[in-house]
C-alpha positions as CSV (number, residue, x, y, z in Angstrom):
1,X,144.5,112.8,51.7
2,X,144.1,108.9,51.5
3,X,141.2,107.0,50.6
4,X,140.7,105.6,53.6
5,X,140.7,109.4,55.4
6,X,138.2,110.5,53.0
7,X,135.6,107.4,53.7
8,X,136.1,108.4,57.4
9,X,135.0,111.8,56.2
10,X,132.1,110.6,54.7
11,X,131.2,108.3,57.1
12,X,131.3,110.6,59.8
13,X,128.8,113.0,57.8
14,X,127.0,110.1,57.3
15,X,126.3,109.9,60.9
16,X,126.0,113.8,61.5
17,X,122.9,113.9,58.8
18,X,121.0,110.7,60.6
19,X,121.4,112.0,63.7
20,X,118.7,112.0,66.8
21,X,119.1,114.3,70.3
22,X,118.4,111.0,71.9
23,X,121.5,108.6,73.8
24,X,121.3,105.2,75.8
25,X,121.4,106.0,79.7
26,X,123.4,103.1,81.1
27,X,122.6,101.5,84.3
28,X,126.0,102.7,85.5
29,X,125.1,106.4,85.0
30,X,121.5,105.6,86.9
31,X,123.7,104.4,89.9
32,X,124.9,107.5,90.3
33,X,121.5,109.1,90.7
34,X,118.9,109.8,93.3
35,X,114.8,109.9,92.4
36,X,112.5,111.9,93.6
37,X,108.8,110.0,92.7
38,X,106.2,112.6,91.1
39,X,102.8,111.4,91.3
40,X,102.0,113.5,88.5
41,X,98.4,114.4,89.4
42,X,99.0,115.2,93.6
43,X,102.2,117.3,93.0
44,X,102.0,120.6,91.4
45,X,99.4,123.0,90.1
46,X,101.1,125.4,87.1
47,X,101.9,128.7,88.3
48,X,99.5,131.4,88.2
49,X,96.5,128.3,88.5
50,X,94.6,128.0,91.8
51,X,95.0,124.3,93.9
52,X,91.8,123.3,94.6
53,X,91.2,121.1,98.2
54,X,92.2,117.5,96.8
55,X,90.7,114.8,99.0
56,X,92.4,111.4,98.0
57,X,89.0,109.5,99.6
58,X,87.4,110.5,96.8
59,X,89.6,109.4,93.6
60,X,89.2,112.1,91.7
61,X,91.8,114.6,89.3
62,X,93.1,116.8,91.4
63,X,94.8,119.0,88.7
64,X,98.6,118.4,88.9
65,X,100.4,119.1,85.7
66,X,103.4,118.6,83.8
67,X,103.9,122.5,83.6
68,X,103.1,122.2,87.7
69,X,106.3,120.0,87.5
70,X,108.2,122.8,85.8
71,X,107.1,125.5,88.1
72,X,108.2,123.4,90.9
73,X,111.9,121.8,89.8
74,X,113.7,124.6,92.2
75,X,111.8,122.5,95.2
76,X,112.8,119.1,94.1
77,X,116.2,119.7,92.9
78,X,117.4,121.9,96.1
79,X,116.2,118.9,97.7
80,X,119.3,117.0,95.7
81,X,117.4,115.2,93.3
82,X,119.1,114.3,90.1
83,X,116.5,112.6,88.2
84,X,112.4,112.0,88.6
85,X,109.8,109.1,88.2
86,X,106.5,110.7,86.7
87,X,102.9,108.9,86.5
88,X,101.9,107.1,82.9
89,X,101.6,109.7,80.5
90,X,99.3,107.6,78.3
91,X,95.6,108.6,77.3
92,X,93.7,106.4,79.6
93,X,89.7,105.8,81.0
94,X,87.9,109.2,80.1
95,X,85.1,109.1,82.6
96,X,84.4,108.7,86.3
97,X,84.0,105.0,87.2
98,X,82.6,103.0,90.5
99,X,86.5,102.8,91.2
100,X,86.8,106.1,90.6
101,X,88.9,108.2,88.1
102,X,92.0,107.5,86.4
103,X,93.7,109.8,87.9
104,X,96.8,107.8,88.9
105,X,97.2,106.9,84.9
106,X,97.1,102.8,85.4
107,X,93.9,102.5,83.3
108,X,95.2,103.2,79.9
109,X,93.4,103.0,76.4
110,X,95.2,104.8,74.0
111,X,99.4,104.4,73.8
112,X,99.6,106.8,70.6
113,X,97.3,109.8,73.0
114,X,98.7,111.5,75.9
115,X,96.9,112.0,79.3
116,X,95.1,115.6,78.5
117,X,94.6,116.3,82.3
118,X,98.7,116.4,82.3
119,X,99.3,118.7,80.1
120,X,100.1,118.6,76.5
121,X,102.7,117.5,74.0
122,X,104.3,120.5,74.1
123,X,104.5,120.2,78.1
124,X,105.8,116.8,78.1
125,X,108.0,117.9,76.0
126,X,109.1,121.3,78.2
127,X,109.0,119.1,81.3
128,X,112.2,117.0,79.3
129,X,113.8,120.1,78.5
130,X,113.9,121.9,82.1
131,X,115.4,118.6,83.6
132,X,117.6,118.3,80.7
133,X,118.9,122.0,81.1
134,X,119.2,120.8,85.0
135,X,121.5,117.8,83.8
136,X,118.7,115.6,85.4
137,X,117.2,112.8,84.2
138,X,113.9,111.8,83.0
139,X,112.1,108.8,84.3
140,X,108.5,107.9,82.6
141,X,106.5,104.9,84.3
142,X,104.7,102.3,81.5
143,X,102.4,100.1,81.3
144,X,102.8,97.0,79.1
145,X,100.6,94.1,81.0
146,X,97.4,95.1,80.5
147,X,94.4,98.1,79.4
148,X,91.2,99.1,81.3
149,X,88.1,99.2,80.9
150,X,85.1,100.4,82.9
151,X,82.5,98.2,83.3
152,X,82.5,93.8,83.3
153,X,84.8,92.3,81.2
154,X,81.3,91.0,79.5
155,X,80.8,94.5,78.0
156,X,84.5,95.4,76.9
157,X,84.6,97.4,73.2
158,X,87.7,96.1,72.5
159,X,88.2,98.4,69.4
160,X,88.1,101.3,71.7
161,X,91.7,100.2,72.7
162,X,94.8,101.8,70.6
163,X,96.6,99.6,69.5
164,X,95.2,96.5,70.5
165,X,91.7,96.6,69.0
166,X,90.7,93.0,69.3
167,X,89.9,90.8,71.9
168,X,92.3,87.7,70.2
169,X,95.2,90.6,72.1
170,X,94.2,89.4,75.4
171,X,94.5,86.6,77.8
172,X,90.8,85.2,78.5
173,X,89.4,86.4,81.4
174,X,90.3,85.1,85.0
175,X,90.8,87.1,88.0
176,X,93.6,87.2,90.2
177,X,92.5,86.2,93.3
178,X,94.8,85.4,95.5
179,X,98.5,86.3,95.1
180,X,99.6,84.1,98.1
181,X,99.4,80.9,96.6
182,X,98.9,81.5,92.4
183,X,101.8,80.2,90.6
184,X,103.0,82.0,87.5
185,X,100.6,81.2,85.0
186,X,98.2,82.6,87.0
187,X,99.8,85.6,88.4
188,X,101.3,86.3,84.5
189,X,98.0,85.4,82.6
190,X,94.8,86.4,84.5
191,X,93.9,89.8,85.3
192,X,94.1,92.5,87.3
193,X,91.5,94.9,88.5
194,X,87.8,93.8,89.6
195,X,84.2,93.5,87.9
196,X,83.8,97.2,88.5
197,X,87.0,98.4,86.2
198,X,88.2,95.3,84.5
199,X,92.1,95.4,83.1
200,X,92.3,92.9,80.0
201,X,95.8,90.9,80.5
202,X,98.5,91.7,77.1
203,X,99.5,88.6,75.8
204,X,102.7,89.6,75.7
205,X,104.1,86.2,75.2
206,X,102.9,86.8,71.0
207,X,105.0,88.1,69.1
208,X,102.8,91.1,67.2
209,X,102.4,92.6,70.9
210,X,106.0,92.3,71.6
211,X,106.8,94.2,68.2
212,X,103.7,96.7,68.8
213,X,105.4,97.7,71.7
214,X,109.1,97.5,71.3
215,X,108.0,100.2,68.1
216,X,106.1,102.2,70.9
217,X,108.6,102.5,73.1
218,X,111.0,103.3,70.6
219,X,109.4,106.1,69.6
220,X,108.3,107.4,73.0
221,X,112.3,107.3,74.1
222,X,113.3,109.3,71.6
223,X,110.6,112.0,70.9
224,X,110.6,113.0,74.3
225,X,114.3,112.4,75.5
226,X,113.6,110.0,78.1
227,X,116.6,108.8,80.4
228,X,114.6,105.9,81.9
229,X,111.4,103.6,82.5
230,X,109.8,102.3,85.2
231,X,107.7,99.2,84.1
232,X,104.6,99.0,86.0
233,X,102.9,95.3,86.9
234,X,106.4,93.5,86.0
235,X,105.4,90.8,87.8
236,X,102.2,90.2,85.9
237,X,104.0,90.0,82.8
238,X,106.2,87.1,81.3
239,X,109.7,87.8,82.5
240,X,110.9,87.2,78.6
241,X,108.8,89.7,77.1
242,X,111.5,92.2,78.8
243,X,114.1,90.7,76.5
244,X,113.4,92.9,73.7
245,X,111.3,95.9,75.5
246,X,114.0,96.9,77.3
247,X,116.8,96.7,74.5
248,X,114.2,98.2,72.4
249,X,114.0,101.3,74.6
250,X,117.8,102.0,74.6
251,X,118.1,103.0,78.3
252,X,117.7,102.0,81.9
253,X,114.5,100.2,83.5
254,X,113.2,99.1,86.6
255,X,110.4,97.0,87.4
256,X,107.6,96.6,89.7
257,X,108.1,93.4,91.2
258,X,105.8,93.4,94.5
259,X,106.8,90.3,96.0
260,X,108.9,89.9,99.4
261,X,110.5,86.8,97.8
262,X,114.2,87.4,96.8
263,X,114.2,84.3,94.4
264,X,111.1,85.4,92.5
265,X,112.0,89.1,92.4
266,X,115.6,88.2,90.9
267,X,114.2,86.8,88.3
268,X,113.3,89.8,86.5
269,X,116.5,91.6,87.0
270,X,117.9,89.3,84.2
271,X,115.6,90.4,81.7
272,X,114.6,94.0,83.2
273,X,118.0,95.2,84.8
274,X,116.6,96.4,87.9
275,X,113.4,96.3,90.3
276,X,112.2,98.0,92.8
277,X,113.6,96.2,96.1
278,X,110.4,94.9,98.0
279,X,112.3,91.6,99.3
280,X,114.5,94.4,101.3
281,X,111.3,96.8,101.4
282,X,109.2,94.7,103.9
283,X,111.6,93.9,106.2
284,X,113.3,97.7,106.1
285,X,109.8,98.4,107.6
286,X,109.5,96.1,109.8
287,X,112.6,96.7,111.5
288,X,111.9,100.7,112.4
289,X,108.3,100.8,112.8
290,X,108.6,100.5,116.9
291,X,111.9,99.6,119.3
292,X,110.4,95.8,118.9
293,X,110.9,95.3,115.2
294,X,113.3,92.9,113.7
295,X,117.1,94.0,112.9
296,X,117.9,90.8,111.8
297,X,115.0,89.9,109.6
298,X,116.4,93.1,107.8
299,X,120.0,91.9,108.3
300,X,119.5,88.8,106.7
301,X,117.5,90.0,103.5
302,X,120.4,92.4,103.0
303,X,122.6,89.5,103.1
304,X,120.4,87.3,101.1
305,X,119.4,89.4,98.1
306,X,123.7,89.6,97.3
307,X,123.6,86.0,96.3
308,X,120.3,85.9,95.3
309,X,120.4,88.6,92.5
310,X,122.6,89.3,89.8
311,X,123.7,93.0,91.2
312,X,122.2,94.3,94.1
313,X,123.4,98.1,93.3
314,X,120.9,98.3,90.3
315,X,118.2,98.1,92.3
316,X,115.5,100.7,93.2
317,X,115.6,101.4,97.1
318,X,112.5,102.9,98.6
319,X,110.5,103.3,101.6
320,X,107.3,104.6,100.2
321,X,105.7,104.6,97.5
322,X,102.2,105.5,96.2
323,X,101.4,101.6,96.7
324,X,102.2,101.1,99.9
325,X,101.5,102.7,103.6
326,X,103.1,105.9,104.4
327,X,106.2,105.0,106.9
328,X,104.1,108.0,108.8
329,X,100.8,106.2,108.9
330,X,102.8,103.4,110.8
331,X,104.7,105.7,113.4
332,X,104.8,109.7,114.2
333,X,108.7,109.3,115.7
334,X,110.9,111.2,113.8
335,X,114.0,109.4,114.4
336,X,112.7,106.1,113.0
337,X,111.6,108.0,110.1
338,X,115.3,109.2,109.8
339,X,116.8,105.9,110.2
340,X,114.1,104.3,107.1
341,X,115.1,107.4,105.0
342,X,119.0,106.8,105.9
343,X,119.1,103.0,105.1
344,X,116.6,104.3,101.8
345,X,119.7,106.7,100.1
346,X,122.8,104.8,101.8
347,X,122.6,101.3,100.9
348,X,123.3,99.7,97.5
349,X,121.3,100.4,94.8
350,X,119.3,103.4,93.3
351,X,117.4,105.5,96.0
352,X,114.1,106.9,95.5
353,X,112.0,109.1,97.4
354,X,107.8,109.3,96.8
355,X,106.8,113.2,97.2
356,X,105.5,114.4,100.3
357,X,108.0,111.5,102.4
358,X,109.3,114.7,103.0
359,X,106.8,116.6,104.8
360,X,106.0,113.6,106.7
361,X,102.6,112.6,105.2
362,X,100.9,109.5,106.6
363,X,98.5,108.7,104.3
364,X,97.7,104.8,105.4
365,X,97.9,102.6,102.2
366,X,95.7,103.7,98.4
367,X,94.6,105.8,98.4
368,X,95.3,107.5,101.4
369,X,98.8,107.9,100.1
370,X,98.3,109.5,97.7
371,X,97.5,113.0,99.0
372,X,98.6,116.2,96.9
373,X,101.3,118.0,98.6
374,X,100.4,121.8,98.0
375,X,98.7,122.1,101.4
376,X,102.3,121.8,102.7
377,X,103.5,124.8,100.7
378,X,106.4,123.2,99.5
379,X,107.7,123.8,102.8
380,X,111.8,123.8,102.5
381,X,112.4,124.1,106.5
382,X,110.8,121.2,107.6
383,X,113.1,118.3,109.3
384,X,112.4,115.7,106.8
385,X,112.9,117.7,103.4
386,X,116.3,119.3,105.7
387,X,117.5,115.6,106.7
388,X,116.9,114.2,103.2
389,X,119.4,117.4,101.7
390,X,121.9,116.1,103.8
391,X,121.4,112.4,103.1
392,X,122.1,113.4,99.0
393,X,125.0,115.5,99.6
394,X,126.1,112.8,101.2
395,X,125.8,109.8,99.0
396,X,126.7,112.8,95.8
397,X,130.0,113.5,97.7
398,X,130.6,109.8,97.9
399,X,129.9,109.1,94.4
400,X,132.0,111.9,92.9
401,X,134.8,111.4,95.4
402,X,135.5,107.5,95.9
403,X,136.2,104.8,93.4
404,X,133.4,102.5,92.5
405,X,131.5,103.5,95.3
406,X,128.1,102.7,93.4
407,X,129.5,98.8,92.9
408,X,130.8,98.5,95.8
409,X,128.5,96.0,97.6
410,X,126.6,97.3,101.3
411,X,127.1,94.6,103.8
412,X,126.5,94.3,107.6
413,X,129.3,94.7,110.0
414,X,127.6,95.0,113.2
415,X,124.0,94.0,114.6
416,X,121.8,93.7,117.7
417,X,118.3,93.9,118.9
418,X,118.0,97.5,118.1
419,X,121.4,98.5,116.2
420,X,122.7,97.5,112.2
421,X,125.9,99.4,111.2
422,X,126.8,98.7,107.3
423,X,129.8,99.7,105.3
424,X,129.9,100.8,101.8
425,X,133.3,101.8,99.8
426,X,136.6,100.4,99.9
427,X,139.7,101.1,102.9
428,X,140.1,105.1,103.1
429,X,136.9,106.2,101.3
430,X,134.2,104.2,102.9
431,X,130.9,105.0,104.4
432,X,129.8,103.5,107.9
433,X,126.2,104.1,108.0
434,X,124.8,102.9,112.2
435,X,121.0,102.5,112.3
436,X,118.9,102.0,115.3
437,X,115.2,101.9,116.3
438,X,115.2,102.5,119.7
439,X,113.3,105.7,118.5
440,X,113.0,109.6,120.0
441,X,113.7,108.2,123.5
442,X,116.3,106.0,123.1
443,X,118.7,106.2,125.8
444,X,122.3,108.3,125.4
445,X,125.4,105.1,126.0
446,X,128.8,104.9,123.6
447,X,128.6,102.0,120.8
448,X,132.5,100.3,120.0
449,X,132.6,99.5,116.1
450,X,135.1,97.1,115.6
451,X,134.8,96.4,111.7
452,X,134.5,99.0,110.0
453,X,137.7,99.4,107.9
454,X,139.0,102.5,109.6
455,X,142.8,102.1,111.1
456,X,144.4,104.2,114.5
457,X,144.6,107.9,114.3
458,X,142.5,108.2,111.4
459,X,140.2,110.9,111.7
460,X,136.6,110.6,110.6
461,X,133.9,113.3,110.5
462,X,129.9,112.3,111.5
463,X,128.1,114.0,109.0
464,X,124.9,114.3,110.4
465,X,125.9,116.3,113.6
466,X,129.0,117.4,112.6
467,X,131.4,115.6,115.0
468,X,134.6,115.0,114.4
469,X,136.5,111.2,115.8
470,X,139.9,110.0,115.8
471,X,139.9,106.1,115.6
472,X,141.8,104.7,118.7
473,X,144.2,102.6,118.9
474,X,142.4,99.2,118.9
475,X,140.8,100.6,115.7
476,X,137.8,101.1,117.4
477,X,135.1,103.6,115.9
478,X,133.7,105.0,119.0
479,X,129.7,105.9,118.5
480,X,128.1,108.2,120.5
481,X,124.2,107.0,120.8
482,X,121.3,108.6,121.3
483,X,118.1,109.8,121.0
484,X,117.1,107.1,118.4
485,X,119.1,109.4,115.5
486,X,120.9,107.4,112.4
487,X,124.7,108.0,112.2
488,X,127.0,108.6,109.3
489,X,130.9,108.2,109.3
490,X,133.5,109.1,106.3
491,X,136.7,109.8,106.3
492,X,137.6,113.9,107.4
493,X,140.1,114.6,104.4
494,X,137.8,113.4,102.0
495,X,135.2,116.0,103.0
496,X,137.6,118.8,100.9
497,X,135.8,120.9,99.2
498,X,132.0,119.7,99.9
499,X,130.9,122.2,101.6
500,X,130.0,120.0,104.3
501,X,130.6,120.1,108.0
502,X,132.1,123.5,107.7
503,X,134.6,122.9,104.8
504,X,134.6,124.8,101.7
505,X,132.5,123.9,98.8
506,X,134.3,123.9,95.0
507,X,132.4,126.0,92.5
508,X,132.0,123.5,90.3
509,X,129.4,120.6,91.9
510,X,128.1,117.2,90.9
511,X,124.6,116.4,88.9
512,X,122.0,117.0,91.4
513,X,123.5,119.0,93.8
514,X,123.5,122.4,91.7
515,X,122.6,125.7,91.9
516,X,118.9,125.6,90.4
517,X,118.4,127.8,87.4
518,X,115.2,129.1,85.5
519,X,113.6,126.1,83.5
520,X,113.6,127.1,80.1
521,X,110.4,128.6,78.1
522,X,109.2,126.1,75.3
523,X,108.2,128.2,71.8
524,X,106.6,124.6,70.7
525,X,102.8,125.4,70.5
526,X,102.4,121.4,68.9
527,X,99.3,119.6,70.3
528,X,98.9,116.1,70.4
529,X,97.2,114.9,66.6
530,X,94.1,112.0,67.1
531,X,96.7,109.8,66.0
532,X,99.8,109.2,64.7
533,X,102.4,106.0,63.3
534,X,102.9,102.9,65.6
535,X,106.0,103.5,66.7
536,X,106.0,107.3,66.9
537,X,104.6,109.1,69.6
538,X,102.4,111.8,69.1
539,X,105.0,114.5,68.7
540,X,108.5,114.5,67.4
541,X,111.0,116.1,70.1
542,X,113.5,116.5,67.5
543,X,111.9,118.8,64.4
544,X,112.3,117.4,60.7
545,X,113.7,120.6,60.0
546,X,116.9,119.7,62.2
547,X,117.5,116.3,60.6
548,X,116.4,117.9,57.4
549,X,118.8,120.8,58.0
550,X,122.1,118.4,58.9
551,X,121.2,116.2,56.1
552,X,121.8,119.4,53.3
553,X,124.8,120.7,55.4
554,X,126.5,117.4,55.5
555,X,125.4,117.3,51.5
556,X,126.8,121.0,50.9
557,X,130.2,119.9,53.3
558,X,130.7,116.9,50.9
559,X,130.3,118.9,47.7
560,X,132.9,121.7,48.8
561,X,135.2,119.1,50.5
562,X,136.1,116.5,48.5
563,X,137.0,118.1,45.2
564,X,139.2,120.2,47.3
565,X,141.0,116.7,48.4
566,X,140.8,115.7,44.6
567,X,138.0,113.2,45.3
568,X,134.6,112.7,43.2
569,X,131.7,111.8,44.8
570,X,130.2,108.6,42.5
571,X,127.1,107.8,42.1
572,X,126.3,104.1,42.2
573,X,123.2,102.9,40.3
């Protein structure tokens, strides 16, 4: 054997005794996947533990857990989740405040402690492991623009805060006041919050916060396997800052950009990657809350953000979230809520879903919306969490079957006062998704779709009723309206092997779509220590005895191996 061979050798044992369970999760592989939004606290109760009434009036811990999570994977992933968003996990405001509890996990103090109502390293840790055993992802929502405190921003201990233990951390004080009109200074500088519980603004401009937290962050990534971030308050925050968070993190992120403005919310998607879509958002709403709302306005947002943004199809789409209004709190009609939650997992970008959108809840704005969904029982029959099975098989059978479906850029081909019809994938393989918000008693008529891509004699399937169509001979896609109910075309001989419509489904399935098997038991009994390393969170996912363990076999390899090759391993003072 050649030098060179052997130093390839080497080198690749080299690698085998540094290495980490951890690996980058590329935007790419995110497009792929559908999110189901755990508000960690409202979700789940661990088996064998009692739900207590959780009124979300009131503010308080209701008593979801991480292990509740666990207990409850079956639920999301039969729904055809492949990856979940879960609240801040960091240690945060201990007692009950005028504004409440911190139940929600915004009001962090500590970024080295985890939340104890959640659970426990070893939880977290579990939690990881069940998804990762489900080949689902792992998304953990942080916090870098600012910490909380209860009580006047007068009486704030800053050496209470963990890390940043000194007032020189923070921007001096100024509320945010109104969001209308503040330009970015403002918006990036003052604070958050109210007299009551005041949230001192990072000055994540410096450079020690930057490298406190790119430290953090690598550390949380890797000791508990995480797949993804959500980055809460991105628009608060300097948009350059993300430059060396994100990288620092080694996977996907997405941001919380709550503005309606397209050329402010881009912004951030050159730093981030990816925010959550509000400049669609708002108008999304507008259009199918009643038979009078504004297909165009929508239209034209869907239009604009293409040129607007880098890549509309790294974008988070959503329709609720635990921010915002319930769609339900806005309208009861079922067939509007089927239209939001088809334009929500059919368009470009990365679809999320908020827990209980589901069962319908309509909780009207925070916290209202916030309500724990145990009281529903998890019900698995109930038209929403049905409707939403079908929407992910359908988008997971597009992914899998069709050529750059994910990049492939949504765009209008047909609109009117109460109709939008988009297409998504390329000639043969694409997706003609018709919208309307006529609602429950729109009126039965036949709708012609000229544009859509499909050629005479082709035979398409609907998917959401079933129905088969042969294109005629003006290439005409002839849709059958009514009742106010979304409609979804794709071409017959691609369904082969879905299971859908009657076909036969392959054994083997796509991420997400999977037969749901028992979450693994953890035999980690860790608990979190007072307080660790910046840049290590509290527990290490991967034991030293592993790296400890491939160090001496690569070691005991190298002694065995090369004299065999007639190589000597020198030592090099």
């Amino acid at each position: 054997m050649n030098t060179n061979t052997a130093s390839i050798i080497v080198f690749g044992l080299a690698l085998l005794s540094s290495f980490h369970l951890c690996r980058a999760v590329t935007a790419e592989e995110w497009r792929s996947r559908t999110i189901y939004q755990v508000f960690t606290d409202r979700f789940a109760v661990a088996n064998g533990t009692v739900a207590k009434p959780c009124d979300p009036a009131k503010g308080q811990y209701c008593g979801g857990t991480w292990q509740g999570i666990i207990d409850k994977l079956d639920y999301i992933q039969n729904l055809g989740f492949s990856a979940i968003w879960i609240s801040p996990i960091t240690a945060q405001v201990p007692q009950n405040t005028p504004d409440y509890s911190s139940y929600h996990g915004y009001w962090q103090q500590n970024l080295f402690e985890l939340n104890p109502h959640f659970g426990t390293v070893a939880d977290l840790q579990a939690l990881s492991d069940a998804l990762h055993t489900r080949e689902m992802y792992l998304m953990v929502d942080v916090v870098v623009n600012h910490f909380a405190w209860d009580g006047p921003y007068q009486q704030i201990n800053y050496t209470q805060f963990d890390p940043f233990n000194d007032e020189k951390y923070f921007h001096p004080y100024c509320l945010i006041e109104d969001y209308t009109d503040a330009n970015d200074t403002v918006i990036q500088d003052c604070w958050l919050g109210d007299d009551a519980v005041t949230l001192p603004d990072l000055r994540t401009e410096d450079k020690d916060i930057i490298d406190n937290f790119t430290s953090w962050i690598k550390g949380l990534v890797a000791n508990f396997t995480v797949d993804g971030l959500r980055i809460d308050s991105a628009l608060n925050v300097d948009p350059a800052f993300f430059s060396d968070f994100v990288p620092a993190s080694g996977v996907f992120a997405t941001g919380e950009v709550m503005n309606g403005i397209a050329s402010v919310a881009c912004v951030y998607q050159r730093t981030i990657g990816s925010f959550l879509n509000y400049p669609v958002y708002y108008p999304l709403i507008q259009a199918f809350e009643s038979p009078t709302g504004s297909i165009g306005q929508l239209a034209d947002q869907i239009n604009g953000i293409k040129t607007t943004c880098d890549d509309p199809t790294t974008l988070a789409s959503f329709s609720e979230n635990h921010d915002v209004p319930r769609f339900a709190s806005t309208t009861d009609d079922m067939s509007l809520a089927k239209n939001v939650l088809t334009y929500t997992l059919l368009t470009d970008g990365i679809p999320i879903v908020y827990q209980g959108q589901e069962q319908h809840l309509s909780g009207n704005g925070t916290p209202y919306n916030r309500e724990a969904i145990w009281p529903t029982d998890y019900n698995t029959s109930s038209p929403l969490y049905t409707f939403i099975q079908t929407l992910n098989q359908i988008r997971s059978q597009a992914v899998s079957s069709l050529v750059n479906y994910t990049t492939y850029n949504n765009y209008v081909v047909y609109q009117d006062l109460h109709v939008l019809a988009m297409r998504k994938g390329y000639n043969g393989s694409q997706v003609i998704t018709v919208l309307n918000n006529f609602g429950v008693y729109g009126t039965t008529y036949t709708l012609p779709l000229t544009d859509t891509g499909f050629t005479a004699a082709m035979q398409v399937t609907e998917l959401l009723g079933c129905t088969n169509i042969t294109i005629g001979p003006s290439n005409n896609l002839e849709v059958s309206m009514g009742q106010g109910l979304p409609k979804v075309f794709y071409p017959t001989q691609l369904l082969a092997g879905s299971g859908m419509c009657g076909t036969m489904k392959n054994v083997t399935t796509t991420s997400g779509f999977v037969s749901p098997g028992a979450p693994p038991s953890s035999s980690s009994t860790a608990s979190a220590p007072s307080k660790t390393p910046l840049g290590l969170a509290a527990s290490v996912a991967v034991p030293k005895w592993f790296h400890v363990s491939l160090g001496t076999l690569a070691a005991a390899l190298l002694q065995f191996w090369l004299p065999w090759w007639g190589l000597e391993i020198q030592v090099v003072d």
